[in-house]
C-alpha positions in Angstrom: -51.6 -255.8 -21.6 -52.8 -252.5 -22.5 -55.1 -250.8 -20.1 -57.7 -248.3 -21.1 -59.7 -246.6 -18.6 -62.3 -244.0 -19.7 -64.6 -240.9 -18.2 -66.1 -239.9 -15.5 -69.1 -240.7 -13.4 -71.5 -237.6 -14.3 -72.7 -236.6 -10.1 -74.9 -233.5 -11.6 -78.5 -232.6 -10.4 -81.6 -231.4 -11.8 -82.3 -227.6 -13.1 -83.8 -225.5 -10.2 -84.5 -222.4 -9.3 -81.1 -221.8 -7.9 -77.6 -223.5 -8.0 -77.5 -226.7 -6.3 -73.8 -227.4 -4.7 -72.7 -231.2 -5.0 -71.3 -233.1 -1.7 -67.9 -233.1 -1.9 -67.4 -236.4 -1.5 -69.7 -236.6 -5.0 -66.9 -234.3 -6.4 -64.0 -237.0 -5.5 -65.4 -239.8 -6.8 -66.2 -237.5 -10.2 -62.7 -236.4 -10.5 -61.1 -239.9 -9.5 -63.1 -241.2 -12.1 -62.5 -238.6 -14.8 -58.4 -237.9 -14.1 -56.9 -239.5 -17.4 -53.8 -239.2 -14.9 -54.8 -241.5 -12.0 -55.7 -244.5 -13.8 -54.6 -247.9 -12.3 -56.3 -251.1 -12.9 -54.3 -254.8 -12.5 -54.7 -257.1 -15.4 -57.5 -259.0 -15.4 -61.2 -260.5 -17.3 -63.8 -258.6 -18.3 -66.2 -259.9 -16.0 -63.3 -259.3 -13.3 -63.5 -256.0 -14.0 -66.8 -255.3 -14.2 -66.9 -257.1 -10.7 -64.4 -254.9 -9.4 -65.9 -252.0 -10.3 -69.5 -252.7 -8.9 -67.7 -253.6 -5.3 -65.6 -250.4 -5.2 -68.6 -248.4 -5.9 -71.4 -249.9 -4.1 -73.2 -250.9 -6.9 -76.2 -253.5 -6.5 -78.4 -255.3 -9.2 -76.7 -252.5 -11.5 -77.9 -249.8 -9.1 -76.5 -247.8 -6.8 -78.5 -246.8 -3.7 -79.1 -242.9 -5.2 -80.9 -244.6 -8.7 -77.8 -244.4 -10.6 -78.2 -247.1 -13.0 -75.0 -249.0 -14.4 -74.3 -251.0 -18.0 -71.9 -253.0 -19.5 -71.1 -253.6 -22.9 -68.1 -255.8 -24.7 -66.7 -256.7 -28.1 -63.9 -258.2 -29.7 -61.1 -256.1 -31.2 -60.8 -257.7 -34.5 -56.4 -257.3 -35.2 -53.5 -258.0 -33.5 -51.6 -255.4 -32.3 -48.8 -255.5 -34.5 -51.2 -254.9 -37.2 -50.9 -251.3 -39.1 -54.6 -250.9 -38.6 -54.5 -251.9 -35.2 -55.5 -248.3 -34.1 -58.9 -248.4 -35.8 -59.6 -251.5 -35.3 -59.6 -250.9 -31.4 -61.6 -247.7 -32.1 -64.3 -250.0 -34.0 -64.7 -252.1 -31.3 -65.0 -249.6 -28.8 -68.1 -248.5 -31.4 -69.0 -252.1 -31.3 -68.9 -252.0 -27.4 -71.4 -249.2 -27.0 -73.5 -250.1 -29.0 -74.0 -253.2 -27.2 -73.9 -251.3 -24.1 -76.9 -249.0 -25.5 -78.9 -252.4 -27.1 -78.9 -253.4 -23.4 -80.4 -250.1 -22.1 -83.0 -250.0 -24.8 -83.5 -253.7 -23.7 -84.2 -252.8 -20.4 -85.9 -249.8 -21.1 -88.3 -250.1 -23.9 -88.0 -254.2 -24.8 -91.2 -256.1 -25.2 -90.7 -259.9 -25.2 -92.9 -262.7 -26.8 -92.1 -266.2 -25.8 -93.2 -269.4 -28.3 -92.9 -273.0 -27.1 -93.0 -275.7 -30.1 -93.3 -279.4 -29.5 -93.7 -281.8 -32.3 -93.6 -285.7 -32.6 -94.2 -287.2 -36.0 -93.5 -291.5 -35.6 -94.4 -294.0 -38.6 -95.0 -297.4 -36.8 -96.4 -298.9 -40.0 -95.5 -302.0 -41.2 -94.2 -300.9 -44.8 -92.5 -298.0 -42.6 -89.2 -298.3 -44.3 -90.8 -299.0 -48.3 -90.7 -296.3 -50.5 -93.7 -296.5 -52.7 -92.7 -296.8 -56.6 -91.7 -294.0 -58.9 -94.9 -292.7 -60.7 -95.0 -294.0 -64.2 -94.2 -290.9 -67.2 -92.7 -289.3 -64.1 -88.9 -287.5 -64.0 -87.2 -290.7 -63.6 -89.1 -292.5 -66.2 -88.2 -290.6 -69.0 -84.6 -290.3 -67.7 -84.3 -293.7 -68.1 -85.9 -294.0 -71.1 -83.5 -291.8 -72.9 -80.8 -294.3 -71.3 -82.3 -297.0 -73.0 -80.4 -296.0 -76.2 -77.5 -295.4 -74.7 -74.5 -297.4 -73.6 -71.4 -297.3 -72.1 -69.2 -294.2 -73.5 -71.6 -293.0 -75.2 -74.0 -292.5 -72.2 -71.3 -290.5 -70.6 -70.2 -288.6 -73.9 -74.2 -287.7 -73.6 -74.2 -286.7 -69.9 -71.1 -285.0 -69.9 -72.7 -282.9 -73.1 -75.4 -281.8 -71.2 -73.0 -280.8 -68.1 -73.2 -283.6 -65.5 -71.2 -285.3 -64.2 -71.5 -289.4 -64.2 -69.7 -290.2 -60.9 -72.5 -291.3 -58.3 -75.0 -289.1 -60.3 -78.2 -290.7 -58.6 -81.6 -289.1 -57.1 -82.1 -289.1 -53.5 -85.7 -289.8 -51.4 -86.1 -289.4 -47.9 -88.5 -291.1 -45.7 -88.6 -290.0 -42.0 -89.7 -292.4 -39.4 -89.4 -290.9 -36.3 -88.6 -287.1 -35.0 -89.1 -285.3 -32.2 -88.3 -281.6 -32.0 -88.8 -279.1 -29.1 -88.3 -274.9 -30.1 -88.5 -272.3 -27.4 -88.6 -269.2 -29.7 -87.9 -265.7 -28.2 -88.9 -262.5 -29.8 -87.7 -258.6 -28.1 -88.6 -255.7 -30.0 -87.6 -252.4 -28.5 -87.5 -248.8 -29.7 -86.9 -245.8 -28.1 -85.1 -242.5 -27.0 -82.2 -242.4 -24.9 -79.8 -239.4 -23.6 -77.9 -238.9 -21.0 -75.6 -242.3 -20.8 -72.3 -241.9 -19.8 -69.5 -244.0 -20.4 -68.0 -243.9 -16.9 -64.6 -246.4 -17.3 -63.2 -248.8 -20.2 -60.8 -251.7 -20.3 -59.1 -253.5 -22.4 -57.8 -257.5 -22.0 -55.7 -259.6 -23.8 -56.1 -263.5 -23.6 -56.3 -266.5 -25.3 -53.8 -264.3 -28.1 -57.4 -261.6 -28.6 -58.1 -258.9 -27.0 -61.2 -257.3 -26.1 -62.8 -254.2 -25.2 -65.0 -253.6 -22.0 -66.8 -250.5 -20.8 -69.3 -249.1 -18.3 -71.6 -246.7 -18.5 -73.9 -244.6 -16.3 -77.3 -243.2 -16.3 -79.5 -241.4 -14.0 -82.6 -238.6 -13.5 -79.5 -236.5 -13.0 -77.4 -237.2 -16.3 -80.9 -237.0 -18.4 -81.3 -233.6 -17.5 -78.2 -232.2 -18.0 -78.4 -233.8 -21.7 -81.7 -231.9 -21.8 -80.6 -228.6 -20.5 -77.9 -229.0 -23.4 -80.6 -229.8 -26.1 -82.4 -226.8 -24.6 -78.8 -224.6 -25.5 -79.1 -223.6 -21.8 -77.6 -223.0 -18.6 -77.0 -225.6 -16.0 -77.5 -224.2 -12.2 -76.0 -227.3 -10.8 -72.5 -226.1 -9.7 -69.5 -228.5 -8.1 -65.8 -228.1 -7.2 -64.1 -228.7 -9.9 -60.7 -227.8 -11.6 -59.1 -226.6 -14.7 -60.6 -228.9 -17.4 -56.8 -229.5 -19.0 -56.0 -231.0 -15.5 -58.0 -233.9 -16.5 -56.2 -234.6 -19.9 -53.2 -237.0 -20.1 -49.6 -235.1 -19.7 -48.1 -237.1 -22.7 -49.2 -237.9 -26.0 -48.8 -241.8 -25.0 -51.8 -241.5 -22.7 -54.0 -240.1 -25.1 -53.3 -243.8 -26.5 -55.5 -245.2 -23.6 -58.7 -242.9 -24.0 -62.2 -242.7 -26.1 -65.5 -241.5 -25.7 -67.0 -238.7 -23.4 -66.9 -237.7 -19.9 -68.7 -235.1 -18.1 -67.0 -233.2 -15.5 -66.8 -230.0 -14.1 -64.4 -227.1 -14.7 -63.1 -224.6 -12.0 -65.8 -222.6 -11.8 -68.1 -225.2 -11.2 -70.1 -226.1 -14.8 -70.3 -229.0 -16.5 -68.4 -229.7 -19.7 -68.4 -232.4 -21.8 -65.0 -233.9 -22.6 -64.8 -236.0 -25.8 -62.0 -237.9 -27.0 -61.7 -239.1 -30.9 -59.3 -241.9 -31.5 -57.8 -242.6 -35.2 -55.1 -244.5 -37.0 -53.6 -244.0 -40.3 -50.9 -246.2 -42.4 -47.7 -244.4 -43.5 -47.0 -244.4 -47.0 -42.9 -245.0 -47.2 -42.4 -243.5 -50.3 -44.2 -240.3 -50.5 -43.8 -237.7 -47.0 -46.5 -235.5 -48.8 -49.2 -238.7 -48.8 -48.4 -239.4 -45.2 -49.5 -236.1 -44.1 -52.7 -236.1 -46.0 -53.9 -239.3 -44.4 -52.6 -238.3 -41.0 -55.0 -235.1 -40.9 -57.6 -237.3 -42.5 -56.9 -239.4 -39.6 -57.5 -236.7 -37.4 -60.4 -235.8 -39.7 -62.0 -238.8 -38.5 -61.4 -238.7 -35.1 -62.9 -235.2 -35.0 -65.7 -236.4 -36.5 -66.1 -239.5 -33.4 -66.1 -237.3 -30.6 -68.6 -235.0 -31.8 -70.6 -237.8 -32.8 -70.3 -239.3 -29.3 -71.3 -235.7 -27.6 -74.4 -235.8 -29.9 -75.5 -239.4 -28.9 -74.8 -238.2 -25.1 -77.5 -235.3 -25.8 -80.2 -237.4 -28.1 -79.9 -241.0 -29.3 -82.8 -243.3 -30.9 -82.5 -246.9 -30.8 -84.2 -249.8 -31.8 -83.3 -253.5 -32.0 -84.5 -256.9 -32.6 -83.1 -259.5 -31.0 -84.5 -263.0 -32.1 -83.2 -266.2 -30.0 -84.1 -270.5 -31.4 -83.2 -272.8 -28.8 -84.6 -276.7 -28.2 -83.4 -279.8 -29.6 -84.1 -282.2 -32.4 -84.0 -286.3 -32.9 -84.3 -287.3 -36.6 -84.6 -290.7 -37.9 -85.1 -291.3 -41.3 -84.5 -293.7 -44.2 -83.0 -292.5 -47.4 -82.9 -294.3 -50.7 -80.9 -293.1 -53.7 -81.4 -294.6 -57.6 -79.0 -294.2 -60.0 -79.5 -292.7 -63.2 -77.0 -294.6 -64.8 -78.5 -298.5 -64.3 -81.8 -297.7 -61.8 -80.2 -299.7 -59.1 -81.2 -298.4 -55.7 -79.7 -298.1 -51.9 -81.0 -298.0 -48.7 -79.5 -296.4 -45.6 -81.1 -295.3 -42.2 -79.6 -292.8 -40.6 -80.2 -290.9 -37.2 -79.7 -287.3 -36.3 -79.8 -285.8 -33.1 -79.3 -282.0 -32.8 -79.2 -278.8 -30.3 -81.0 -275.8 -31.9 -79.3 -272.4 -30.7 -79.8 -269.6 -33.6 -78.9 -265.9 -32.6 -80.6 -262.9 -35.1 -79.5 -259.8 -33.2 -80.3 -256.3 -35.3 -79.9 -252.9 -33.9 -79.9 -249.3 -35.5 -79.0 -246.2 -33.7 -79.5 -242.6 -35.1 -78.5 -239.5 -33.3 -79.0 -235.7 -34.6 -78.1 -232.1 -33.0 -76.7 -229.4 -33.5 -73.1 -228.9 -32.4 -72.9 -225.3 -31.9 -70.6 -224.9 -28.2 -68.1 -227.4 -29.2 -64.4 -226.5 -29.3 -60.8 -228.5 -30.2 -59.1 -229.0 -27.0 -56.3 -230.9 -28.3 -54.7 -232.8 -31.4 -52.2 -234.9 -30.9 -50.6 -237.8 -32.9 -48.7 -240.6 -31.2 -46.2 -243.7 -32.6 -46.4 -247.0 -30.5 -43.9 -249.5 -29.5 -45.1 -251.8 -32.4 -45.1 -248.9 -35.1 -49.0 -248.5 -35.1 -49.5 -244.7 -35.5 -52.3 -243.8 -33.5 -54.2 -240.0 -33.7 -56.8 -238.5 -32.3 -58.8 -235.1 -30.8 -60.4 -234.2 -27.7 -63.2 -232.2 -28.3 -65.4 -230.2 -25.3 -68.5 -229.0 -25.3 -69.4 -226.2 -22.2 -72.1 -223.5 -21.8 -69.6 -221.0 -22.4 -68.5 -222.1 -25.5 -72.3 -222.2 -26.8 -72.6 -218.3 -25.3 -69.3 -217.4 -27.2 -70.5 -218.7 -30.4 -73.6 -217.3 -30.2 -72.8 -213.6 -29.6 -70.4 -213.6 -32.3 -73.6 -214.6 -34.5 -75.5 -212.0 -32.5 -77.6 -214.5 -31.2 -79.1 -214.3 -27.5 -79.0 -217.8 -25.6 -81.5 -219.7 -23.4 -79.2 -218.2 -20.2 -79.9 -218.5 -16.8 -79.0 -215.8 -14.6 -75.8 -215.0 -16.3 -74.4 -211.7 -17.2 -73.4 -210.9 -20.9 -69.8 -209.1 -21.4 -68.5 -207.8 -24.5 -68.3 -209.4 -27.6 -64.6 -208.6 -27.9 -63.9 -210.0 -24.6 -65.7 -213.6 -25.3 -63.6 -213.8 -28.7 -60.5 -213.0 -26.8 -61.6 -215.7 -24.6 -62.8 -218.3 -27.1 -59.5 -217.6 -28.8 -57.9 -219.0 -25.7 -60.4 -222.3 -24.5 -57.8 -224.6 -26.2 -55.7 -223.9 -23.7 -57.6 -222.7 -20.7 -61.0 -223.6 -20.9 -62.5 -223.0 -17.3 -61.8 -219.7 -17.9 -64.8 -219.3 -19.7 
């Protein structure tokens, strides 16, 4: 079983008046979370996991006693893994995963619910209960079988097959109910609203019953809200933690970049936030032609690029809004039906009974997210073959304070800073030049 275990917890405070330090014991559990190296979790479920997770960190009713709040979402990956497309189809469920995981947020959030209880009896007790009453005269039937009148035997089915239709059990059917009885408990939630700050904190993936499927858990808090405002805002964070040298969290070998997606917010060695984003592709080798299997491997990449900064932006401003419609109740039907046949006029009779559980599901929900991605920076590309020949691609993308301070004196623009001090413009393109490789340096 492939394991994938994704990002880190986001243990960063509100904007003050002067830099807050984090316990150190909040740094441990950020850079245990966020190390793509020091990931370790035994097969299991997904509700195993979840489970697992909420024990190991003290997590109650989704909550943790400092008002972190916790979500889950899940989804089927849809191919096997010997499948060429394997690699995007584990990145679309991963898609499919969050946005579950953000449909339950907005759920909990914004959702307005509007409950409908439906009870209906309907019993004929009559004496002519089971009669059908006769045909109306110059009705549909009547002039049918007036036109049959003329005809006989091959010639009636020349006619009929003429006109399209078939004469095997060609007949009209009438229904006559005697008795139902049908209970509906109909559940309506609307929800719409503005989210930011929700962190995918860890990610699994199981393999049973010959599927597999795709867990994550995500994190949100008065904490992770505002340091997806203060990067709205383009400005500077004063919350500062121990951290390290942001390529220390990255996997040392292109196989484990196999085993990550999405974002993670940790902090570098000088103590600010950054935003670590990892886009996860696949492309299909042509055999033939070496020159059209580069061109869809960096369209590959292409696409990957284009997921992690999409997943940064979502982090900083998403809008959702669902609909999630639920039928449930049961239903006993019984009912007398009679058919006549076209061909003669000779009817049948049969009674039949029905008895039915009503569960219908109608689940819709839209996300949009928009911002500007001015501070983001390539960390890594990579490209990676598997065991079973699926070529896998991807980019980790990072988005930091300093990046956005870099960019925006080389456009001569003056950021929403802090108390920071502004250096050359020379020296930050030096160091921009380097952030691939050394980030915290900025």
């Amino acid at each position: 079983m492939k394991k994938i275990l994704i990002n880190s917890l986001i243990l960063v405070g509100f904007l003050y008046a002067k830099p807050i330090e984090i316990s150190q014991n909040d740094i441990n559990l950020q850079n245990e979370l966020s190390d793509a190296n020091q990931k370790d979790i035994s097969p299991q479920s997904l509700d195993d996991f979840f489970d697992e997770f909420a024990q190991k960190y003290n997590i109650e009713y989704s909550q943790t006693k400092d008002g972190k709040t916790f979500y889950t979402g899940e989804a089927e990956v849809l191919l096997k893994e010997n499948d060429p497309e394997f690699a995007k189809a584990l990145s679309v469920a991963y898609q499919r995963a969050i946005l579950n995981l953000q449909r339950n947020f907005i759920k909990d959030a914004f959702g307005r619910s509007a409950t409908e209880r439906i009870s209906k009896y309907y019993a004929d007790n009559s004496t002519n209960a089971k009669k059908f009453e006769e045909l109306p005269k110059g009705g549909t039937m009547e002039q049918i079988f007036g036109k049959l009148t003329q005809l006989v035997g091959a010639k009636l089915d020349a006619a009929l097959k003429d006109l399209g239709v078939g004469v095997e059990g060609l007949s009209e059917e009438r229904k006559k109910t005697l008795l139902k009885d049908e209970f509906i408990t109909k559940i309506i939630i609307n929800a719409a609203g503005q989210m930011s700050g929700l962190v995918p904190v860890q990610s699994i993936i199981t393999h049973k019953n010959g599927a597999y499927r795709i867990g994550v858990v995500a994190v949100i808090s008065n904490k992770t809200r505002q340091i997806a405002r203060d990067m709205a805002l383009g400005r500077e964070s004063l919350i500062k933690g121990k951290g390290k040298n942001i390529m220390e969290y990255l996997p040392k070998e292109n196989a484990g970049f196999v085993n990550e997606y999405g974002i993670r917010l940790v902090y570098d060695e000088n103590g600010a936030p950054v935003i670590l984003s990892y886009g996860h592709w696949g492309f299909v080798p042509n055999a033939s032609d070496a020159r059209i299997t580069n061109r869809l491997e960096n369209a590959s990449k292409e696409s990957a690029l284009n997921q992690a900064d999409a997943a940064i932006i979502e982090f900083i401003n998403l809008n959702v809004s669902l609909k999630d419609e639920q039928t449930t109740g049961d239903s006993f039907e019984q009912s007398i039906k009679q058919s006549v046949s076209v061909n003669d006029g000779s009817t049948e009779e049969i009674e039949s009974t029905m008895a039915n559980v009503i569960d219908k599901i109608n689940q819709q929900v839209k996300t949009k997210s928009s911002g500007k991605i001015r501070g983001i920076r390539t960390l890594k590309r990579w490209s990676f073959t598997a065991e079973n020949g699926v070529e896998h691609t991807g980019v980790v993308r990072a988005y930091s304070f300093a990046n956005l301070k870099n960019t925006n004196e080389m456009l001569h623009q003056k950021p929403n800073s802090q108390g920071t001090t502004s250096k050359s413009s020379g020296e930050k393109v030096q160091r921009s030049s380097n952030i691939v490789n050394n980030i915290d340096d900025f």
